[in-house]
Each structure stands twice: as structure tokens, then as C-alpha cells.
C-alpha positions in Angstrom: 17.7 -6.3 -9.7 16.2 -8.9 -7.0 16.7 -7.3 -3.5 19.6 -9.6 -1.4 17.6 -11.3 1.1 19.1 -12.4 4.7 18.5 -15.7 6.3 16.5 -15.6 9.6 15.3 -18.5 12.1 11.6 -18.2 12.8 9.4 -20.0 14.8 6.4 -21.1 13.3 3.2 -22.8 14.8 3.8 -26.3 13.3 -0.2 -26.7 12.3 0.8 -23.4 9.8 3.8 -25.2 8.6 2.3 -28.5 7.6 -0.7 -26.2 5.8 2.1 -24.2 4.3 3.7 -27.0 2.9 0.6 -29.0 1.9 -0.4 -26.3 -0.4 3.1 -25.5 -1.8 3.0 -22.2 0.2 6.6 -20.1 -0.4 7.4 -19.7 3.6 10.1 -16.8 3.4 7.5 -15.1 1.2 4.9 -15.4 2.9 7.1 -14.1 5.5 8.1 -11.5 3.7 4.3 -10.5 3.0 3.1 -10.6 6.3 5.8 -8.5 7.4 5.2 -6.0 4.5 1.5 -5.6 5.4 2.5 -5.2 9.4 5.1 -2.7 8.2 2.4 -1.2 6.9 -0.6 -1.2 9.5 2.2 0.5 12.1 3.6 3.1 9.9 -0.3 4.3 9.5 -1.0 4.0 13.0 1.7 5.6 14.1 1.1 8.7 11.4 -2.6 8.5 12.8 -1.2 8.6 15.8 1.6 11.6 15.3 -1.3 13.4 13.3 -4.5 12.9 15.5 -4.3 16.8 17.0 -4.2 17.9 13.4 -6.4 15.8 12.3 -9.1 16.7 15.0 -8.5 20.5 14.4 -8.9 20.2 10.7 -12.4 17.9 11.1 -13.7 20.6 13.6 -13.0 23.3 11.0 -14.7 21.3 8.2 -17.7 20.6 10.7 -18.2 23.8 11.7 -17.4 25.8 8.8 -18.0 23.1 6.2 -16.1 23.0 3.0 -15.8 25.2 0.4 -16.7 23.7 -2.7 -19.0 20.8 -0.2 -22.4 22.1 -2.2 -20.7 21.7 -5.6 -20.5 18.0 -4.9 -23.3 15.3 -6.0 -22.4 13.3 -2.8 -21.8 14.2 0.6 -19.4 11.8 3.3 -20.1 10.6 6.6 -17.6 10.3 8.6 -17.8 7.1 10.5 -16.5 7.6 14.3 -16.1 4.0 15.1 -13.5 3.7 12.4 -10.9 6.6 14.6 -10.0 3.2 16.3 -8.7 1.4 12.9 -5.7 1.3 11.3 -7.2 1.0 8.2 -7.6 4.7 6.6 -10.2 3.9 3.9 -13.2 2.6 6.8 -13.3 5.7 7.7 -15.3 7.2 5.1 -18.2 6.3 3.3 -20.3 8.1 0.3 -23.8 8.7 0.7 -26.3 9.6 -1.8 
């Protein structure tokens, strides 16, 4: 079942709005998406945000203490510290070999 959507008035840069139309662009889903994916990028930051004592207590541990199955693993992770800043989860880890 199709959720019931609301009207809303927006204001919209009118450069966007002749692109939009130009290439057939749905507006309200577009909308819709953009919200979704700010909905999203808050919720995580905010969790990050809630979380970031645990988070730091739990990275020490590993760091000093290491993990428990870490020299079972074919791969280890660096943690990249530049990525503490972003939103975005997954840039913060990447596999080296």
C-alpha cells in the first residue's frame, strides 16, 4: 500500500527547477529522496554523536589489548582518524593486506 503523501510548498532555486524539468526530473521525489538521505546523514551523526564516549572506550580497549581472534584474520584494519569527522560510517575503515 503506497504511503499517503502530504502537499508542501517549497522553495526551490529556479536554475534547479528548469534542470529538473528539462530532464523530466519527478520534483516531490526527488524531494522525498533528498530528504530520505538527510534523514539519514543526522540520525548517524547524531548516534555518532550520542555514542562517541563508547565508542572511544571500546577503540582504546581494542588498541591496547587488541582483539581476540585479530591474529586469526588474513587482514588487518586501519582505522582512519580523519574519517571521526564524517558522517559516513563506512570511510572509516579500510582493509589492508
Amino acid at each position: 500500500m503506497p504511503a499517503v503523501r502530504k502537499p508542501v510548498n517549497l522553495s526551490i532555486d529556479p536554475e534547479l527547477l528548469v534542470l529538473a524539468r528539462e530532464y523530466e526530473v519527478n520534483i516531490s521525489r526527488a524531494a522525498e529522496d533528498g530528504l530520505r538521505a538527510a534523514i539519514s546523514r543526522a540520525t548517524t551523526l547524531a548516534w555518532q554523536t550520542e555514542n562517541a564516549e563508547a565508542l572511544a572506550s571500546s577503540n582504546a580497549y581494542a588498541a591496547t589489548h587488541r582483539l581476540p581472534i585479530a591474529g586469526k584474520r588474513p587482514f588487518r584494519w586501519r582505522v582512519l582518524t580523519s574519517a571521526v569527522a564524517s558522517p559516513d560510517i563506512s570511510s572509516m575503515f579500510r582493509p589492508t593486506c
